[in-house]
N, C-alpha and C positions, 0 to 999 in steps of 0.2 A: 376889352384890350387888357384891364390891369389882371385880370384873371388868367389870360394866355399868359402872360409875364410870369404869373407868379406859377403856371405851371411849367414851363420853363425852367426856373428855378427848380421846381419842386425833380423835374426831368434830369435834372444835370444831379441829383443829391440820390437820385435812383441809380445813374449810371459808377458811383461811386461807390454804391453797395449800403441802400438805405434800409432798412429790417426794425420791423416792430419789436421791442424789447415791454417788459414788463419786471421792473427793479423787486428785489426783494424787498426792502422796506418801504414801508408806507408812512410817510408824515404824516401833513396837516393841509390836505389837499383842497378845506372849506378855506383857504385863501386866497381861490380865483374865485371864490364869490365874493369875499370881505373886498376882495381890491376892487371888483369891479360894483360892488354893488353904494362903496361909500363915492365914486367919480362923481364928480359935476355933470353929470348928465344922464335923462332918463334910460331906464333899463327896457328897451322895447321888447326883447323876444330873445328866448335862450333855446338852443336846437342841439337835440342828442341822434346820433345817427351812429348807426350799425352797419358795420359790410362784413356778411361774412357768406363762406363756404358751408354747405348743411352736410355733414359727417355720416350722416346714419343711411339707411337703406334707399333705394330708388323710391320717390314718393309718386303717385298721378298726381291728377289735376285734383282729384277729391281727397287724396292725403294732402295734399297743400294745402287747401284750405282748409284742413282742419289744422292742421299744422297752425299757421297761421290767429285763426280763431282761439287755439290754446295757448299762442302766448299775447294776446289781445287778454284775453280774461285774465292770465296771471299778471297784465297790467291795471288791470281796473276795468278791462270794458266787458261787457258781459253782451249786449245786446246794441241795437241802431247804428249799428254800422252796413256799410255798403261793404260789398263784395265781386270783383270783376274778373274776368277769365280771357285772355284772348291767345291767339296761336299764330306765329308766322313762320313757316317753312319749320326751319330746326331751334326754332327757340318760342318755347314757353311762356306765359308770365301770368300769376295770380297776385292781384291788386284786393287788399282790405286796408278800409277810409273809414275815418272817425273825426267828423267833424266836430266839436265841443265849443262851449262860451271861451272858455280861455287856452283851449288846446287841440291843438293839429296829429291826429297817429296816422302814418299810413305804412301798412308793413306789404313787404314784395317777396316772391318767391318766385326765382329767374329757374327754368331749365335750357342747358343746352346741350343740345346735339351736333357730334359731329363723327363723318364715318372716316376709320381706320385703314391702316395699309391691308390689314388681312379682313376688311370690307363687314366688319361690327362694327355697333356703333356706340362712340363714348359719350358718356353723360356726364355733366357736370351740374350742380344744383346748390343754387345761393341763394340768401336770404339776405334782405334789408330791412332795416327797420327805420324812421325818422318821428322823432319825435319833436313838436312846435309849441315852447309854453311863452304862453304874452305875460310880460312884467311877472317874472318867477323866478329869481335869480338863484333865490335859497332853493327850487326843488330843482332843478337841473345835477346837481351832483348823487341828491336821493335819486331819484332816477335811472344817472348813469349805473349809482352800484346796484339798484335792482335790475339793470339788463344786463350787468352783467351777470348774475344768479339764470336770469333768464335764460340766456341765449349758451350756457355754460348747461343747464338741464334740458337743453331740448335739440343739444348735439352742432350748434353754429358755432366756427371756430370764426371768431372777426374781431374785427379790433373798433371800438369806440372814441366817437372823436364828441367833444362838447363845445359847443359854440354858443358866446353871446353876442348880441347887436345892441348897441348903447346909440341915441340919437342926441345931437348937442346941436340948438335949435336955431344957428347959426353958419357961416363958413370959419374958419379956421384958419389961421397962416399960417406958414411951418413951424415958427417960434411957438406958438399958441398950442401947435399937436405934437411939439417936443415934451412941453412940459406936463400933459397926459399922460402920453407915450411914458413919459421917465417916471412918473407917480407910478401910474400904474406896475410898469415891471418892478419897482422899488418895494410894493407891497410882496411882490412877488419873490423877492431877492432871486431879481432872474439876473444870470450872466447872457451877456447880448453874445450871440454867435456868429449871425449876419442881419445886414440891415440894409432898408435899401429908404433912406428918409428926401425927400424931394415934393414938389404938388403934385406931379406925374403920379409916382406910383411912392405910397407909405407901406411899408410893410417891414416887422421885423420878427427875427425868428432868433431865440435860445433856449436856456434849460435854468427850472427851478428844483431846489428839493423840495421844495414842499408838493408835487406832481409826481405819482410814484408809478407812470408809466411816461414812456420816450422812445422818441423815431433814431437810430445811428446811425450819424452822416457820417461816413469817413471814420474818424476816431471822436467826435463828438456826438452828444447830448441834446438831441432837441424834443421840448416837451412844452413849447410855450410859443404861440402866433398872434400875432399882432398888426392889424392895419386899420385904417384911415382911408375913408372916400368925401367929396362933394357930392351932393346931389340938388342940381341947379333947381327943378324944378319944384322940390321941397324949399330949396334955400333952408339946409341942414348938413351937420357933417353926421356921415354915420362912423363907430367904432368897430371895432368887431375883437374878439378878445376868446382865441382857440386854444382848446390843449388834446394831441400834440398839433395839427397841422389844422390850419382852415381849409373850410369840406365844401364853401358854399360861395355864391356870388358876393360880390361888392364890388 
């Protein structure tokens, strides 16, 4: 439910004319690790994810995967990985899985088909990539900037979102996930844009300079996401701490 909400939100900031921007200057973007990595509470898992459109010529199912396979290697995996293939009507999909001790890759290569008014047929072809580091707060931003080097030489026009998950081994009252909430954007010197602070649904969204890429809502800046869940059957609060937009569940 809080995820329908927040795309909701995210729906109504689209209908308003929402557009990936990337600022010409670049600060001091290791401040969404300092802020999140000095918090009272453990750093579980930081997640880099990619969406993008693949630019270059029609691939098969065997250019994909090599596709795929070449930007595996120029992340470090060379070898033991899985590799999957399946077909449904007009769409595609080549799945490569790299399971590791402290790390999750699975990179995706969607095609899809669809026939036109003068009866060809159009192709569109994307690439995903997701990246899962446990307790690695500091390589989540190495990371980001080497995909983006990646996916910039191997022709993916997409946009990069970094997400971490903090666990605080307790519940939380709203007062108790104010004062988080306001550390944390504080390190950030984030201006709040909207907020939505309740036990229902915590979530808040603005814009830091020190984040030198941002989503434009309207005539605002947002490059910095922010919520808060219960999770009863841990009897834990989890954090979550995205730039620009949270890409994943809580």
């Amino acid at each position: 439910m809080k995820k329908i909400m927040v795309f909701l939100i995210v729906a109504i900031w689209a209908f308003l004319g929402i557009g990936y921007i990337r600022d010409g200057k670049k600060v001091d973007e290791n401040r969404i690790v300092e802020a999140f990595s000095k918090a009272a509470f453990s750093n579980e898992e930081s997640t880099i994810n990619v969406n993008g459109e693949y630019a270059g010529d029609y691939l098969s199912t065997e250019g994909a995967k090599a596709l795929l396979a070449k930007i595996a290697k120029e992340l470090g995996i060379d070898d033991n990985y899985e590799i999957t293939q399946q077909r449904e009507e007009q769409k595609g999909e080549v799945v490569l899985f790299k399971q590791a001790k402290r790390a999750q890759t699975t990179l995706k290569f969607f095609t899809y088909e669809s026939d036109s008014q003068n009866h060809e047929i159009g192709v569109k072809q994307y690439v995903t990539v997701e990246l899962k580091l446990l307790d690695t707060a500091d390589c989540a931003l190495a990371y980001k900037n080497k995909l983006e080097d990646i996916i910039k030489n191997n022709q993916v026009n997409g946009e990069i979102t970094v997400s971490m998950r903090g666990k605080y081994p307790e519940e939380l009252n709203l007062e108790e996930r104010n004062i988080i909430a306001d550390d944390l954007l504080k390190k950030l010197d984030t201006d709040i844009k909207t907020e939505q602070r309740s036990d229902d649904m915590y979530v808040i969204y603005g814009y830091s300079k020190y984040i030198n890429e941002y989503k434009k809502v309207g005539n605002q800046k947002i490059n910095v996401s922010l919520a808060m869940n219960y999770n009863e059957e841990e009897e834990a609060t989890y954090i979550y701490l995205s730039t620009p937009l949270i890409n994943e569940d809580y």
